[in-house]
C-alpha positions in Angstrom: 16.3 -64.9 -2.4 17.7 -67.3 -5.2 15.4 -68.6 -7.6 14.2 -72.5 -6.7 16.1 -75.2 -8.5 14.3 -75.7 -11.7 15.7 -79.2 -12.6 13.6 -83.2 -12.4 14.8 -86.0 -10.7 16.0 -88.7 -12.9 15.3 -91.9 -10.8 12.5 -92.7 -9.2 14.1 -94.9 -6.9 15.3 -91.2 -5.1 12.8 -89.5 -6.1 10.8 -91.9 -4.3 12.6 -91.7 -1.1 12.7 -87.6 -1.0 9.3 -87.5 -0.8 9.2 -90.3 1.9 11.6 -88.0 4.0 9.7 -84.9 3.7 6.8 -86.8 6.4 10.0 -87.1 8.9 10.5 -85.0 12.1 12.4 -81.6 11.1 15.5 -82.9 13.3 15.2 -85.9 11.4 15.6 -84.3 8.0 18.2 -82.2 9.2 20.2 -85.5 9.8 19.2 -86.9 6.1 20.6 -83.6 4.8 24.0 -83.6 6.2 24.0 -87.5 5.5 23.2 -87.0 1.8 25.8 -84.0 1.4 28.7 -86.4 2.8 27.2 -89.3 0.4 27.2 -86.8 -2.9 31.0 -85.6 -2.4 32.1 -89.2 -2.4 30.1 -91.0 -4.7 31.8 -91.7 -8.6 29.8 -90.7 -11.5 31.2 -93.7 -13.5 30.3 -96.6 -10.9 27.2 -98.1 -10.2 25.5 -98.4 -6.9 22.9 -99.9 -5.3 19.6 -98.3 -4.3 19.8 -100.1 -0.7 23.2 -99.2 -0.2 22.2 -95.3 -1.2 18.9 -95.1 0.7 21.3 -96.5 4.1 23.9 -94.0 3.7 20.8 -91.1 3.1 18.3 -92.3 6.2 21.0 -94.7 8.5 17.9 -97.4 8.2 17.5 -100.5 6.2 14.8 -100.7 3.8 11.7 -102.2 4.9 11.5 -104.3 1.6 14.6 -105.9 -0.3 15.2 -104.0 -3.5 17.7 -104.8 -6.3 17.5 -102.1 -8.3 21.2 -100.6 -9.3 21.5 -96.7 -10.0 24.6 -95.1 -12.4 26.1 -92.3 -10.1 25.6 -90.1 -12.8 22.0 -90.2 -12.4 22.4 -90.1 -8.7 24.6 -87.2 -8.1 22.2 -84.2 -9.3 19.4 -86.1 -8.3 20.8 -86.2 -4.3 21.2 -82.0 -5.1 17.4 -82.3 -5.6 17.1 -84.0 -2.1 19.1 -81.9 -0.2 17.3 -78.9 -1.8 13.6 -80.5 -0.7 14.8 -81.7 2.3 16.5 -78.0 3.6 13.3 -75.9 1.9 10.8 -78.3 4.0 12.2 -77.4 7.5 13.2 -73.9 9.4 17.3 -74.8 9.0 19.8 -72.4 10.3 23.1 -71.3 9.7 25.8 -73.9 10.0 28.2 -72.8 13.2 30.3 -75.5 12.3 31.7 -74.5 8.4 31.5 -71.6 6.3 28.6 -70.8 3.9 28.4 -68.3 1.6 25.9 -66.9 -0.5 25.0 -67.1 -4.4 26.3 -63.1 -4.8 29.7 -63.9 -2.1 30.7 -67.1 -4.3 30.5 -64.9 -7.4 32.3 -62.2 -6.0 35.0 -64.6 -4.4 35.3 -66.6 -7.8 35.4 -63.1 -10.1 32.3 -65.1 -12.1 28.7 -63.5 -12.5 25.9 -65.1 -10.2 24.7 -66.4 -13.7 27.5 -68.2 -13.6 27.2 -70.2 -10.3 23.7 -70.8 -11.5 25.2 -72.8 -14.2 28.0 -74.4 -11.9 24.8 -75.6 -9.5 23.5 -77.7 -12.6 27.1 -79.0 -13.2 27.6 -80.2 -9.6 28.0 -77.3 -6.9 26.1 -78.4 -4.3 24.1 -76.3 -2.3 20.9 -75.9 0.3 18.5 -73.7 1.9 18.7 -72.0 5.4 16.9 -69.5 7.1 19.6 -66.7 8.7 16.2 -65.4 11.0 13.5 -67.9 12.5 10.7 -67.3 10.5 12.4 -65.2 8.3 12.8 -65.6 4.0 15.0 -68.6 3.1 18.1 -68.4 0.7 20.3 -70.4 -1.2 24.0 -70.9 0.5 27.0 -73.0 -0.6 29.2 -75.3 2.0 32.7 -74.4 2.0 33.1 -78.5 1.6 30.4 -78.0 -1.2 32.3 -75.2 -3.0 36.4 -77.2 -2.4 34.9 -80.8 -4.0 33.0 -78.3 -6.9 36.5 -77.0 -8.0 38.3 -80.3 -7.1 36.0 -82.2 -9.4 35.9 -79.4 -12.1 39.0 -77.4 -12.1 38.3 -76.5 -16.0 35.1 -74.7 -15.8 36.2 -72.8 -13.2 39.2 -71.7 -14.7 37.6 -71.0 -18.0 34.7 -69.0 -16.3 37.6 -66.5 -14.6 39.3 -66.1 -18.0 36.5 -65.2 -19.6 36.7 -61.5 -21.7 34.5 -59.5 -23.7 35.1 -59.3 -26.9 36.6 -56.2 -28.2 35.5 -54.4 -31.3 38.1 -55.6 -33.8 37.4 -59.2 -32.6 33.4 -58.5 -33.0 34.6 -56.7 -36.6 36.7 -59.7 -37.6 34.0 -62.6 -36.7 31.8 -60.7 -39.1 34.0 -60.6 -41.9 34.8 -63.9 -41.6 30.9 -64.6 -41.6 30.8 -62.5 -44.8 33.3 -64.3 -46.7 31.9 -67.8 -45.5 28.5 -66.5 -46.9 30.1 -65.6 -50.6 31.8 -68.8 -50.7 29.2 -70.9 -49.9 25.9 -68.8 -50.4 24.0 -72.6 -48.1 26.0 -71.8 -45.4 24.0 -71.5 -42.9 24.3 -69.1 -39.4 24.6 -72.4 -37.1 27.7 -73.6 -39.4 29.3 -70.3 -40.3 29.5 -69.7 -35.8 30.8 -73.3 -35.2 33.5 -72.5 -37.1 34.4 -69.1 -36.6 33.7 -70.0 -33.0 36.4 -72.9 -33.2 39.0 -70.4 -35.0 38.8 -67.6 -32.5 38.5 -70.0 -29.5 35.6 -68.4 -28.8 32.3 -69.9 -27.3 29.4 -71.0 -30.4 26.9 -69.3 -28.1 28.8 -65.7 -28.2 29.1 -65.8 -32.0 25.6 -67.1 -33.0 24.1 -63.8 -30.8 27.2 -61.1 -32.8 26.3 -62.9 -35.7 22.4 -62.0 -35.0 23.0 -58.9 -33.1 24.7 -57.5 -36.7 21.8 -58.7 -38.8 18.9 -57.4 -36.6 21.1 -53.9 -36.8 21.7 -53.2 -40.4 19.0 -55.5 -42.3 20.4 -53.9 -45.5 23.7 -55.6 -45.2 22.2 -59.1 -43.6 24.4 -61.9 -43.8 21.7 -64.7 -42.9 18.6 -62.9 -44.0 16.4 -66.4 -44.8 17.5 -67.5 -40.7 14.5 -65.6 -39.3 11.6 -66.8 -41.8 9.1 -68.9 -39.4 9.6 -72.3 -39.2 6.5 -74.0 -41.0 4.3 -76.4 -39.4 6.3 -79.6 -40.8 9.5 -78.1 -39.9 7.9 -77.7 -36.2 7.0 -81.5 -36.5 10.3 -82.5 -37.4 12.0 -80.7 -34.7 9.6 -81.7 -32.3 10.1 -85.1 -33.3 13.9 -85.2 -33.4 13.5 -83.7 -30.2 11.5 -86.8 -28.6 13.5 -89.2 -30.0 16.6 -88.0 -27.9 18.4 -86.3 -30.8 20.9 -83.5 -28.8 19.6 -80.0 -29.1 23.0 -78.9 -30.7 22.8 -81.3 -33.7 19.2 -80.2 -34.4 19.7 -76.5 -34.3 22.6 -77.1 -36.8 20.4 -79.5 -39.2 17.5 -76.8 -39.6 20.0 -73.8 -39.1 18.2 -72.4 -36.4 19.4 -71.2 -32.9 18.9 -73.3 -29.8 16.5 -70.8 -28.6 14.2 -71.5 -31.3 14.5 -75.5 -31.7 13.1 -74.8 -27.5 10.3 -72.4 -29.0 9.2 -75.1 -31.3 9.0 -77.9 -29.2 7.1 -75.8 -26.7 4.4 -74.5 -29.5 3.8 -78.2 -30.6 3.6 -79.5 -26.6 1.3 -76.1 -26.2 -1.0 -77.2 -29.0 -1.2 -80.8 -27.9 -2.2 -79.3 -24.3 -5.0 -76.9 -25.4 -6.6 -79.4 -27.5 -7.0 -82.0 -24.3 -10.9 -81.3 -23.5 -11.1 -81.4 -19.7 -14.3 -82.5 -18.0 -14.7 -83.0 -14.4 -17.0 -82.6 -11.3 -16.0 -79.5 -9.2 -16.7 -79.6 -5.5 -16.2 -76.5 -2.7 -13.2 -78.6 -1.2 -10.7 -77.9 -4.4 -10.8 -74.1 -3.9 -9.5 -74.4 0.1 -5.9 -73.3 0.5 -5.1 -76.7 2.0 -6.6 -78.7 -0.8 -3.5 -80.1 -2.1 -2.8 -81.1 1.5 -6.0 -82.8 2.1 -7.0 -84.3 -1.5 -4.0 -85.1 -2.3 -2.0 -86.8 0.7 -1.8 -90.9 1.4 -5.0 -92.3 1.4 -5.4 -95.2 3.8 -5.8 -98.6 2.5 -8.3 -100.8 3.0 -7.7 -102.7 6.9 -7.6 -106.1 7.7 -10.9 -107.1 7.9 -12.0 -105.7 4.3 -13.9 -107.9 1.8 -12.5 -110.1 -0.6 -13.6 -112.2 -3.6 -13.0 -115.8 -3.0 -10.8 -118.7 -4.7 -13.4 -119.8 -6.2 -14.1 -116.6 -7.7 -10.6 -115.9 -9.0 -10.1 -119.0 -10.3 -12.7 -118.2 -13.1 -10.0 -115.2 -14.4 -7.2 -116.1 -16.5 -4.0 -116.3 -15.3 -2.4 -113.3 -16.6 -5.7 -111.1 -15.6 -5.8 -112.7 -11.9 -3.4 -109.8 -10.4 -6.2 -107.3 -11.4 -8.8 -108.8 -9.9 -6.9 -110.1 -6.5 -7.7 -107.3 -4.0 -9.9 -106.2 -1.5 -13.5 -105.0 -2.7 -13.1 -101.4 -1.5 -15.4 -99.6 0.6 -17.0 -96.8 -0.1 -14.6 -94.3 1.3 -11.9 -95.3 -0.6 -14.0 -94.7 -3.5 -14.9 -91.3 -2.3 -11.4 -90.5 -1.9 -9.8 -92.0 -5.2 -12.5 -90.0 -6.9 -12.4 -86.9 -5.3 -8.0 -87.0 -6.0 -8.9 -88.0 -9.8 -11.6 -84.7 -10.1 -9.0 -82.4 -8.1 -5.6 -83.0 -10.3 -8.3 -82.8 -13.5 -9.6 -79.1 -11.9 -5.9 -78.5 -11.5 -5.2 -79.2 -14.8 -8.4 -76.8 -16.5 -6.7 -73.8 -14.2 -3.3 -74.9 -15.7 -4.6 -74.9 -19.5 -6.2 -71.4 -18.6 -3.2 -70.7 -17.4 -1.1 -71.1 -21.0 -4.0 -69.6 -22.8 -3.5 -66.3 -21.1 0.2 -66.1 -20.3 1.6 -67.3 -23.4 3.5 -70.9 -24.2 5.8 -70.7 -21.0 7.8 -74.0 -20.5 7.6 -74.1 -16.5 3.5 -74.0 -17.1 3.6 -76.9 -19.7 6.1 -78.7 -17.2 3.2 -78.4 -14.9 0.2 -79.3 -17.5 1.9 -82.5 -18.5 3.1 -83.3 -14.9 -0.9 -82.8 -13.7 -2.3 -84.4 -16.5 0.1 -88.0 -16.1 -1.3 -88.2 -12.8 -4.9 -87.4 -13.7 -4.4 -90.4 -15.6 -2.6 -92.5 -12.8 -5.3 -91.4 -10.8 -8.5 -92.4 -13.0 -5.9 -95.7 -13.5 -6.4 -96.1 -9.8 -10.1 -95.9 -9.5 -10.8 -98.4 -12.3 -8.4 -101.1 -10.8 -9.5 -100.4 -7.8 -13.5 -101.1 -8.5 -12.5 -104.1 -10.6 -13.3 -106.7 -7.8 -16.8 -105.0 -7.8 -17.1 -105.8 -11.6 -16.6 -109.7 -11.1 -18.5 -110.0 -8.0 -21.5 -108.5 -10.0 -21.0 -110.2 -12.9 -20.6 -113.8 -11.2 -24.0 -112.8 -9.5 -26.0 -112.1 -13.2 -24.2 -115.1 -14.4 -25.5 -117.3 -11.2 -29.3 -115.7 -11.7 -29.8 -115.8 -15.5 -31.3 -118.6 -17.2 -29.1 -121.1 -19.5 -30.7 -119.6 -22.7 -30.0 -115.5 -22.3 -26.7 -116.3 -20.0 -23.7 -114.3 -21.6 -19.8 -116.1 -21.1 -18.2 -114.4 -17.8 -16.0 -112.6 -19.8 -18.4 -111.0 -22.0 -19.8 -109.5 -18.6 -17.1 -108.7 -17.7 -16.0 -106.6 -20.9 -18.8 -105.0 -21.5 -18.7 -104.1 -17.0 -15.6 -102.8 -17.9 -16.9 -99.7 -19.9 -19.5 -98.7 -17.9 -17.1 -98.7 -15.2 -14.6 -96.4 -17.6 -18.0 -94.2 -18.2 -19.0 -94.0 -14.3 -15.4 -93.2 -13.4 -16.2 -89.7 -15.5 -19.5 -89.2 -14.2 -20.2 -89.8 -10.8 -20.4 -87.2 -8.3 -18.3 -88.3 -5.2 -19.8 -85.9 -2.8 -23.2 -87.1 -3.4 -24.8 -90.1 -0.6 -25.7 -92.5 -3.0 -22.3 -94.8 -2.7 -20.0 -95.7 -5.7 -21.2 -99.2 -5.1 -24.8 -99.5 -5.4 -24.5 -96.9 -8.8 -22.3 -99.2 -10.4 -24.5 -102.4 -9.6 -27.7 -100.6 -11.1 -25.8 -99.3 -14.0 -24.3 -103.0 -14.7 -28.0 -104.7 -14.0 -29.1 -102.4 -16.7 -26.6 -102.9 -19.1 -26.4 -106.9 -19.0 -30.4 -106.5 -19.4 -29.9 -105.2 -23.1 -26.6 -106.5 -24.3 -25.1 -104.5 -27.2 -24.8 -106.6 -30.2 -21.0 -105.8 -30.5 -19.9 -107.7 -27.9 -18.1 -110.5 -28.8 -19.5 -113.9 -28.1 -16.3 -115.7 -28.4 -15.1 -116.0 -24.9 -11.6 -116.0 -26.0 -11.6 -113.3 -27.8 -13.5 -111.9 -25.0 -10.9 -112.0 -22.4 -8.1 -110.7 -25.1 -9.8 -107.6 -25.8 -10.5 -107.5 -21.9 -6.8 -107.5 -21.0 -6.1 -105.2 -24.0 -8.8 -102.3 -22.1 -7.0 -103.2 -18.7 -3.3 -103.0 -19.7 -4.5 -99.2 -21.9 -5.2 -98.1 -18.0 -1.5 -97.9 -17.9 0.2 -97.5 -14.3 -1.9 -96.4 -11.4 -1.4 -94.8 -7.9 -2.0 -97.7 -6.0 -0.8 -98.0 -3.3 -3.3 -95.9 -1.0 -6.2 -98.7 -2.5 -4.0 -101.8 -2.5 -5.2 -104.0 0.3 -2.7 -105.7 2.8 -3.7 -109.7 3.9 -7.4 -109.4 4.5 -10.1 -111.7 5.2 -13.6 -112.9 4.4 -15.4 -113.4 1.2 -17.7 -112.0 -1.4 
């Protein structure tokens, strides 16, 4: 069966709304398929399009709320391959009776191209999708005839240039390296990078298919090396350098030439650096029976429900006493203790998830698809820890306007001085607290507050300005949260 797509989706907008699709009925999906196929052969790279308009032509429904966001078709196209691919992997689809399809190894045969090729075609813009020839049978990978007519439409070139693609023969292989040879007398600095661009632009041949002769020839007779010093190891500041090049969005190409390395190795070192930056994360968390279930994904993971109607809120008197620009954080329901439970039990499993994924590259090697996964897990760790701290914020200020109401004048602390100091046990309790166990999130927190506002650290600042500043600063280092399963819709009554 052909290898799953590899590839990220670019805007979240569709991103978004693939994952949205994937809870639809499997006739339903087969619709949003065929929908999204006929969208991506007529959209323009070089236009701009609306994320309504998009989202109509994918699901024939209107969204639910107005959104004004505008996408580049660019950014769309290979991210509507990624939807189609999702979509037709989620459901049981068949054959099409209706047009041609034809298989990864067919296509290649047909075009006179390897299957490597139509690999590299699918990331260029030959869509495809998944059916399954036998209910209940394996899945695989097949191209519409409508899929493969607007691929060579679109992109007569790299089809052409893929058919008239030859070997090399030996007196070309002999020639390059000669050419290589006299580069390297003339200009002793040259290095392999440069010396293949241009002998690669002189023969017409591709940069890629010289670079390897070039190192094929030196790995073969070391005696007669032509770029002997291109193999030492990069150093660890050269590793830095490419790694931050890297980040800042400089182009693989231009990098590999700067530090006359291959693109290969620019890859390898940008992978040891994220590698070393991912086994030095310490990883702490609370393991429970549930995360070792087959379904746990399924069941820690999924939608969890907000709190209803009727839930608890803090009152306008209560809000009024927050600042302006902290108000957002603090306007939502108090949530009950199952949503707690379940925030807490998500933020341990992805943290389990990502130990297993950090064994994972200490035992099979720096392997980009497992640092893809590290990185992916450990963003929504911290969405997720994001989500439990916002989420008990209304229980911070509903304590702390009850300490405030019962101290005397003389030991009563400013509100936000509570609150600050509330703040960091809630950070600590967030780590520590066993969700499994009866005693709720709730009442732990309020003892844990009572005991801290009984012996106030020193530190905190008295200053209720610069109290609330250094508030909002610990707030906004949360940085965005998942959520939407603990935002609360219009509710009622006070606290």
């Amino acid at each position: 069966m052909s290898r799953r797509s590899n590839q990220r989706y670019i805007c979240h907008e569709i991103e978004g709304l693939a994952a949205q699709l994937l809870y639809a009925p499997a006739d339903r999906r087969v619709e949003d398929i065929r929908r999204a196929e006929v969208l991506h052969d007529e959209l323009d790279p070089n236009q701009n399009y609306p994320f309504e308009f998009l989202a109509y032509r994918i699901t024939a429904h209107r969204l639910s709320e107005p959104d004004d966001t505008t996408l580049v078709g660019q950014a769309v196209l290979p991210d509507l391959r990624l939807l189609i691919d999702s979509l037709s992997r989620s459901i049981q689809l068949p054959p099409s009776q209706e047009e041609v399809e034809t298989t990864t190894a067919e296509l290649a045969k047909r075009q006179g191209v390897s299957e490597k090729t139509i690999a590299r075609w699918r990331r260029a813009g030959l869509r495809w999708r998944w059916v399954t020839p036998t209910p209940g049978g394996h899945k695989r990978v097949v191209f519409p005839a409508a899929a493969v007519e607007h691929f060579m439409q679109t992109q007569p070139g790299r089809a052409r240039d893929a058919k008239a693609f030859k070997r090399m023969t030996r007196d070309e292989r002999r020639s390059a390296i000669e050419q290589a040879r006299a580069m390297r007398l003339a200009d002793p600095a040259v290095s392999l990078n440069q010396a293949a661009s241009r002998i690669a632009e002189h023969t017409g041949r591709g940069l890629e298919t010289i670079r390897e002769l070039l190192q094929k020839h030196d790995r073969e007779r070391p005696e007669a090396a032509l770029f002997a010093d291109h193999d030492a190891p990069l150093t660890g500041a050269q590793r830095g350098a490419i790694e931050r090049a890297y980040r800042a969005g400089e182009p693989v190409d231009d990098i590999a030439e700067r530090f006359g390395r291959t693109r290969s190795t620019v890859y390898r070192a940008v992978h040891h650096r994220r590698a070393q930056r991912a086994l030095g994360v310490s990883i702490a968390y609370i393991p429970e029976p549930t995360f070792e279930r087959d379904d746990a994904d399924e069941v820690l993971l999924r939608p969890i429900a907000p709190p209803g109607a009727r839930a608890r809120r803090l009152d306008a008197q209560a809000l009024s006493s927050i600042p302006e620009q902290l108000r957002d954080a603090f306007d939502r329901p108090l949530p009950p203790d199952r949503l707690m439970v379940a925030l807490l039990l998500r933020y341990n499993y992805l943290k389990h998830l990502c130990k297993k994924s950090q064994s994972e590259l200490r035992t099979s090697g720096v392997r980009a698809n497992v640092l893809d996964r590290f990185e992916s897990l450990d963003e929504r760790a911290q969405r997720a820890r994001s989500g439990c701290c916002h989420a008990a914020l209304p229980l911070l200020l509903s304590v702390c306007r009850r300490q405030r109401a019962a101290g005397s004048e003389r030991d009563r602390l400013s509100l936000p001085t509570l609150l600050l100091s509330a703040f960091r046990v809630l950070a600590e309790l967030v780590e520590s607290h066993d969700a499994a166990r009866s005693a709720r999130f709730e009442s732990v927190l309020t003892n844990r507050l009572l005991r801290a506002f009984a012996h106030p650290e020193d530190s905190e600042p008295r200053d209720p300005d610069e109290a609330w500043r250094r508030l909002h600063k610990q707030i906004d280092v949360l940085g965005p949260a998942e959520m939407g399963e603990a935002d609360g819709g219009d509710s009622t009554g006070d606290a």
